[in-house]
C-alpha positions, 0 to 999 in steps of 0.5 A: 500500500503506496501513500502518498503524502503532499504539503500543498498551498492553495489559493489565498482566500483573504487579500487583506494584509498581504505584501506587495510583490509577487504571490506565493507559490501555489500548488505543491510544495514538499512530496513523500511517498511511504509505505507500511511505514505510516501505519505501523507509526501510528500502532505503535503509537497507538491509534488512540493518541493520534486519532487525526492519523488514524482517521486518514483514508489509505485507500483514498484522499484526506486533506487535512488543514486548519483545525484538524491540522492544529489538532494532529500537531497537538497529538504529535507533540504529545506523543513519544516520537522516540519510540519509532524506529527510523523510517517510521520517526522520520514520517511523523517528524515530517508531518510534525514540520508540515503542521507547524507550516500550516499553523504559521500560513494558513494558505498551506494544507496537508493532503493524502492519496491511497491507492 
């Protein structure tokens, strides 16, 4: 099971207090591919602690931004990233540094793809 895992920016929504220049990069920005390797971190960690990446649909599309984004970081840095083995801490830890990304630029999103 091949997932595909996408930091993407999309279309600002708000023209208010935007620098003058040129618009920032839309579409996508960082890209992972993984395999078991996602799951197995989130059972390890337990599916109850993060319950935002246990709910994300590996045979299908999750998009995870604003609230549910805050939500994951919380659980992510509530948990003992440690644990993991390499493949395994090196997904979270990335998906930990997208969602610092999202929270600080709201315009940017998180996006999953299964097959």
């Amino acid at each position: 099971m091949a997932l595909v895992m996408e930091l993407r920016r999309g279309t600002s929504t708000s023209r208010t207090g935007r620098k003058p220049g040129p618009r920032p990069a839309t579409g996508m920005l960082e890209r992972t591919v993984v395999d078991e390797e996602f799951g197995r971190a989130v059972e390890r960690l337990g599916r109850h602690r993060l319950p935002t990446l246990a709910g994300v649909d590996p045979y299908g599309d999750t998009t995870l931004r604003g609230e549910a984004v805050d939500r994951m970081v919380r659980e992510l840095e509530s948990s003992d990233l440690a644990r993991l083995r390499g493949a395994e801490r090196e997904i979270l830890t990335t998906l930990l540094a997208w969602g610092l990304r999202c929270r600080a630029d709201r315009d940017v999103h998180i996006a999953f793809s299964g097959d």
